[in-house]
C-alpha positions as CSV (number, residue, x, y, z in Angstrom):
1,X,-24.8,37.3,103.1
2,X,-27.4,38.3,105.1
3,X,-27.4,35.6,107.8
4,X,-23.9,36.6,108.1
5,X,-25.2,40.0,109.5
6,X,-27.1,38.5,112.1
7,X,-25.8,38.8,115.5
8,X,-27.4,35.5,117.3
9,X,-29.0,36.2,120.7
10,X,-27.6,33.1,122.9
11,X,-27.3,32.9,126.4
12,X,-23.8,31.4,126.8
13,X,-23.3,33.2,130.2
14,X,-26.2,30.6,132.1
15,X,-24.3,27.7,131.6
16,X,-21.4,29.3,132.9
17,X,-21.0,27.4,136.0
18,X,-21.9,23.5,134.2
19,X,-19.3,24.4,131.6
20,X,-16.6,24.8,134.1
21,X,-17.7,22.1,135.9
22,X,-17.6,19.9,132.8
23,X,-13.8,21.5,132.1
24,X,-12.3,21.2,135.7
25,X,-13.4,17.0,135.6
26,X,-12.1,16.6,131.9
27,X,-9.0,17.8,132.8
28,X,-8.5,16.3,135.5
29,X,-9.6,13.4,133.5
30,X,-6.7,14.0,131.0
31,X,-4.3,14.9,133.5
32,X,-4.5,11.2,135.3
33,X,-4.7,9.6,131.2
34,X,-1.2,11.3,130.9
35,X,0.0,9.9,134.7
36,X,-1.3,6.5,134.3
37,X,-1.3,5.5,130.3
38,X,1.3,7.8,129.5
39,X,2.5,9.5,126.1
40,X,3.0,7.2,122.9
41,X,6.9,9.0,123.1
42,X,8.1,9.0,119.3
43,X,12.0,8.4,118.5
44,X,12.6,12.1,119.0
45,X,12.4,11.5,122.4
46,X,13.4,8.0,123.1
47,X,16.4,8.3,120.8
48,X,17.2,6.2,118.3
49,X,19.0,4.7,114.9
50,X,19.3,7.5,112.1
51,X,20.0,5.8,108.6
52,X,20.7,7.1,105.0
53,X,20.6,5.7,101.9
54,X,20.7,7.0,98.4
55,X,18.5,5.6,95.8
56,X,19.6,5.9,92.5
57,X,16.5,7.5,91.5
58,X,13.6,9.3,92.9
59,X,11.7,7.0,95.6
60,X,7.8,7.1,96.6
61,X,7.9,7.5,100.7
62,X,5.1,5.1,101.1
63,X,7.4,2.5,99.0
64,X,10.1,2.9,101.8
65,X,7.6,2.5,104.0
66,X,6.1,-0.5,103.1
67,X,9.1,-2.3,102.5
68,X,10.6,-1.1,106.3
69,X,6.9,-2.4,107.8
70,X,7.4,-5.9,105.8
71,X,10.7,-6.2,107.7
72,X,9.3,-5.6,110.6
73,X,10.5,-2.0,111.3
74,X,6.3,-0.8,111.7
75,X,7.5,2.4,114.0
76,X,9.9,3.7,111.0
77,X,9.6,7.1,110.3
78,X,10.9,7.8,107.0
79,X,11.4,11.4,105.2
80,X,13.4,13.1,102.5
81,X,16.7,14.3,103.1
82,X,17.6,17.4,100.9
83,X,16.1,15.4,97.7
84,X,13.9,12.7,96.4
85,X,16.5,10.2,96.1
86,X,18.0,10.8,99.7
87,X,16.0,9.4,102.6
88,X,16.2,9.4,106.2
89,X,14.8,6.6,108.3
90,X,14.6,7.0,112.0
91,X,14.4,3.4,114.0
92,X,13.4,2.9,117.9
93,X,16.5,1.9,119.8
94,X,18.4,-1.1,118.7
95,X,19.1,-3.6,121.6
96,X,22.1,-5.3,121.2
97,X,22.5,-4.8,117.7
98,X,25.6,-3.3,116.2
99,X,25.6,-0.2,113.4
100,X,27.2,-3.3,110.9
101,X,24.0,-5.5,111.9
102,X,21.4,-2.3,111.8
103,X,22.7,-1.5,108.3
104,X,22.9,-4.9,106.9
105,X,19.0,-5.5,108.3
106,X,17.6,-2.2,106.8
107,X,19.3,-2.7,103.6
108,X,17.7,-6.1,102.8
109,X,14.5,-4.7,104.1
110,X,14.6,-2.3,101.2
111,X,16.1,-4.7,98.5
112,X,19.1,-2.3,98.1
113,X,20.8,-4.8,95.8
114,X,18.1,-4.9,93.4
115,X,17.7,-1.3,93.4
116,X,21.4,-0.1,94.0
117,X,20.6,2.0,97.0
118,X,23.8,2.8,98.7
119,X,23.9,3.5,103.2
120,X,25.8,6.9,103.2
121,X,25.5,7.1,107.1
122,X,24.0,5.3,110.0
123,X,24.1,6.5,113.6
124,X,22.7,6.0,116.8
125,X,20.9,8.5,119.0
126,X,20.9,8.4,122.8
127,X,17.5,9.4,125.4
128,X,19.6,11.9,126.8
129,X,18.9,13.8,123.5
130,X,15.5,13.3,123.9
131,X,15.4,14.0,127.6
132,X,17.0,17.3,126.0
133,X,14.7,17.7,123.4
134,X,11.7,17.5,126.1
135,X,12.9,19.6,128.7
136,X,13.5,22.6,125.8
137,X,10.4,21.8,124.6
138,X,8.9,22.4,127.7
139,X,10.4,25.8,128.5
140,X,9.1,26.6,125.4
141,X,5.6,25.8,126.2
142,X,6.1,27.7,129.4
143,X,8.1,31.0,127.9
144,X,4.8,31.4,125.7
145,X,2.8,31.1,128.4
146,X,4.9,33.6,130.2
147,X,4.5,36.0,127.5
148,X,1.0,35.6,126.9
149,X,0.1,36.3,130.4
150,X,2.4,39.5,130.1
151,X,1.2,40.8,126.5
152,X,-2.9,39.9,127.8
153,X,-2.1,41.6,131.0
154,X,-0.4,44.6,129.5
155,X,-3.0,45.2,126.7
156,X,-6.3,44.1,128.5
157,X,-6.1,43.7,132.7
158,X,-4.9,41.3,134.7
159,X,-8.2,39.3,135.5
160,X,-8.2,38.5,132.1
161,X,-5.1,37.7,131.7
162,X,-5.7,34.4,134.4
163,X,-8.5,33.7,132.7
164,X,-6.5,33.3,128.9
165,X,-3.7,31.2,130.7
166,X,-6.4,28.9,132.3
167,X,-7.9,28.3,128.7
168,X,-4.4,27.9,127.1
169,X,-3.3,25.3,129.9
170,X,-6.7,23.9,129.8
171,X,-6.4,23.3,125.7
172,X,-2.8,21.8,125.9
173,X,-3.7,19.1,128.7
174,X,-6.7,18.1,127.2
175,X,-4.9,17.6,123.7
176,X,-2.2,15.5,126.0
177,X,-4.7,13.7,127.7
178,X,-6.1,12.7,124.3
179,X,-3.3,12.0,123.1
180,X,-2.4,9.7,125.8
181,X,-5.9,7.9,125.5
182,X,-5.3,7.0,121.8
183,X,-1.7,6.8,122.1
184,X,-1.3,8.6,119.1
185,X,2.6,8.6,118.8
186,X,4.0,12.1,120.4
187,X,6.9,13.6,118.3
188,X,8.4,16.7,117.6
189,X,5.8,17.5,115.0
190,X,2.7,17.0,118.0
191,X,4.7,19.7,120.1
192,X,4.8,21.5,117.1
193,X,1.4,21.3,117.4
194,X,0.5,22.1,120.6
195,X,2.7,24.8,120.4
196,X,0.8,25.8,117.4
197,X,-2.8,25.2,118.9
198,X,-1.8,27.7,122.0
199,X,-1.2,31.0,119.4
200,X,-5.0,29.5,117.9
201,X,-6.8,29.7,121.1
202,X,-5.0,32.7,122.0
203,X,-6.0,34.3,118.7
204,X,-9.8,33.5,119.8
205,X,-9.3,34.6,123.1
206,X,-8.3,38.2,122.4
207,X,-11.1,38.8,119.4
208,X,-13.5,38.0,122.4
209,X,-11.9,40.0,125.1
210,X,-11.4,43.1,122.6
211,X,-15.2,42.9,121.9
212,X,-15.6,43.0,125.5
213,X,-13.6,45.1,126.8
214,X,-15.5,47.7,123.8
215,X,-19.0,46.8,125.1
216,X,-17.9,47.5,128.6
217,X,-16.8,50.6,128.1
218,X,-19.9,51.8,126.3
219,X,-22.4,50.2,127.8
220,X,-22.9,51.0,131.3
221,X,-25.5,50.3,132.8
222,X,-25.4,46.9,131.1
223,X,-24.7,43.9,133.7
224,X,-21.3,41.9,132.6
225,X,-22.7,38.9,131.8
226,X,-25.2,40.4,129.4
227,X,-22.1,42.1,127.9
228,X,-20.2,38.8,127.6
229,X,-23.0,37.4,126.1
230,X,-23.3,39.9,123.4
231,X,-19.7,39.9,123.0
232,X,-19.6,36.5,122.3
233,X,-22.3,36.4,120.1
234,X,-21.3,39.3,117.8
235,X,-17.4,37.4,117.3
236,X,-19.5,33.6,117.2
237,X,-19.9,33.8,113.3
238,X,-16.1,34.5,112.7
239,X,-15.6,31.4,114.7
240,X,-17.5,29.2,113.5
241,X,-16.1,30.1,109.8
242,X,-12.5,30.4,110.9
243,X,-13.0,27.1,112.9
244,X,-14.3,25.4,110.0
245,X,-12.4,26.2,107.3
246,X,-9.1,25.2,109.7
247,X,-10.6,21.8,110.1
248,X,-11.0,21.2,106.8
249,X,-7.1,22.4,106.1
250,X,-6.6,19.3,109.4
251,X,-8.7,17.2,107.8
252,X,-7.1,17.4,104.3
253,X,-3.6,16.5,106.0
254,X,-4.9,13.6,108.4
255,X,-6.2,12.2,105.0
256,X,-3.6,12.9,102.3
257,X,-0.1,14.1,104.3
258,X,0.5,10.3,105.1
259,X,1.8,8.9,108.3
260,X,4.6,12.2,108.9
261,X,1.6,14.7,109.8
262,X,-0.4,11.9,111.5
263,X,-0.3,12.9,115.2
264,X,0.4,16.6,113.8
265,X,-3.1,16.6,112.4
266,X,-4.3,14.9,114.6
267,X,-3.8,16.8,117.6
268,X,-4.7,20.2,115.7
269,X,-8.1,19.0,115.3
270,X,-9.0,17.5,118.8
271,X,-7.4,21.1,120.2
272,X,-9.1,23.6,117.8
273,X,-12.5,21.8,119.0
274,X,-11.7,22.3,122.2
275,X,-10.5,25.9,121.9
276,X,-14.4,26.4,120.2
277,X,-15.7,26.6,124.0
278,X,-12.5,27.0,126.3
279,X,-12.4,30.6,124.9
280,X,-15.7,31.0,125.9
281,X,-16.6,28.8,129.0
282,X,-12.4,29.1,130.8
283,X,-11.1,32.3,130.1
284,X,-13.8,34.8,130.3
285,X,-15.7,32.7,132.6
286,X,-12.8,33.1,134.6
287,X,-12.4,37.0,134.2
288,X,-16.2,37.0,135.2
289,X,-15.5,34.9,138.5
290,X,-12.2,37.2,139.3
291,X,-14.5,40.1,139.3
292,X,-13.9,42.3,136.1
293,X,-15.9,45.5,135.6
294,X,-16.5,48.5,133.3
295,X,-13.3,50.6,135.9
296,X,-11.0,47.8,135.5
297,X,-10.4,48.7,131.7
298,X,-10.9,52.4,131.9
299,X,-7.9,55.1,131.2
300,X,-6.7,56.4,134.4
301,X,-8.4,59.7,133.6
302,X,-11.8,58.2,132.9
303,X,-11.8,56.2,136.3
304,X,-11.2,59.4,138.5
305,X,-14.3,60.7,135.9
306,X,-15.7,58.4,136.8
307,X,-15.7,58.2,140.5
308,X,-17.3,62.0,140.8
309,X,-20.1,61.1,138.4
């Protein structure tokens, strides 16, 4: 317990400028994956056939699975439906196809007379309700942004507040950008995500700034970048044990959750790594380039103190 004591002494702060560099070409980098390869877009965003069936009895997933990939149906996703013996299989769009032909193909593909599994519905699922789908989800993404900037600039200054918003938009494209270069499939579940990801990095964000903005205020004849430094050292412990143990929570779903927490998993892992050092080298890199200082996060009172000192 007592290397968890230990504050470490590293100099974060004097590769300031080659970790920005490093994050302003990787996103860029990411930003021209997602323009030219483009996201892997999932049915919940192309649209879609939704069928159920009833099995007679409880049903492995992985059997459904296996059966649908046999037929030929390898982009299947398949999940329960209110119970084991009630599952849902979502299909890319059907060209030319009928609901008659659709049902009659995924039926055979699962033996249904064999088994006795029974369609209780089938239906067929337009873009526009993933165009929909994607524009809500982007409002969300931008509505938490919003807020975040608000809440960060409320609670800390403004400076800082940039700098946060930088690392959040930062952490999203690169996780996109990733994405795109592995064409992991994107789905409502890898929004989820990234949605997820930006209240983590936030999270790490604000334990930082709150150290800082302590040190500043007590220590003042100490230069910012020392203070950012030993702010940043003091929290790096926490990190590394709350980054670890959530990796090993992302690691245990990429490996056991099975293909419906694929891309979930594995976009939490490639952003928590990336949050590691946008928290440090974006957002109070940032609020160090912006100009923040001991008077920005004084009390009004203490300032004009201050002032006549």
């Amino acid at each position: 317990m007592k290397f968890f004591a230990r504050v470490p002494n590293i100099n974060f702060m004097a590769q300031r400028k080659l970790g920005l560099a490093v994050s302003a070409v990787l996103t860029v980098a990411a930003i021209l994956l997602v323009a030219i390869r483009g996201l892997n877009l999932g049915i919940d965003f192309t649209g879609g056939v939704l069928v159920e069936v009833e099995y007679p009895q409880s049903v492995e997933l992985d059997t459904v699975r296996r059966h649908l990939a046999e037929a030929g149906y390898e982009r299947a996703v398949v999940q329960y439906f209110g119970s084991t013996t009630a599952v849902l299989i979502r299909l890319p769009p059907a060209e030319n196809a009928s609901s008659a032909q659709v049902s009659t193909n995924i039926l055979r593909a699962l033996h249904a007379e064999e088994s006795g599994i029974s369609l209780r519905r089938i239906e067929f699922v337009g873009p526009q309700v993933g165009e929909e789908l994607a524009e809500k989800g982007g409002l969300a993404l931008l509505f938490a942004f919003i807020g975040i900037m608000v809440y960060i600039a409320f609670r800390f200054e403004w400076k800082f507040s940039v700098g946060a918003i930088a690392a959040l938009v930062h952490d999203a494209v690169m996780v996109l950008g990733y994405l795109a270069l592995l064409q992991v499939e994107f789905d409502i579940t890898t929004l989820a995500a990234i949605l997820a990801l930006i209240g983590y990095s936030n999270n790490e964000t604000i334990v930082i700034f709150d150290r800082v903005r302590e040190n500043l205020i007590h220590q003042r004849r100490t230069d910012i970048l020392d203070v950012i430094n030993l702010s940043v050292n003091q929290t790096l412990l926490r990190s590394v044990i709350t980054h670890l143990t959530t990796l090993l929570v992302l690691f245990a779903l990429l490996l056991l959750g099975g293909p419906s927490v694929h891309s979930f998993s594995v976009a939490l892992i490639f952003g928590v790594i990336v949050a590691t050092y946008s928290s440090i080298y974006i957002s109070t890199n940032l609020a160090v380039a912006l100009g923040v200082s001991r008077e920005d996060l004084l009390p009004p009172e203490d300032k004009e103190l201050g002032a006549t000192l």
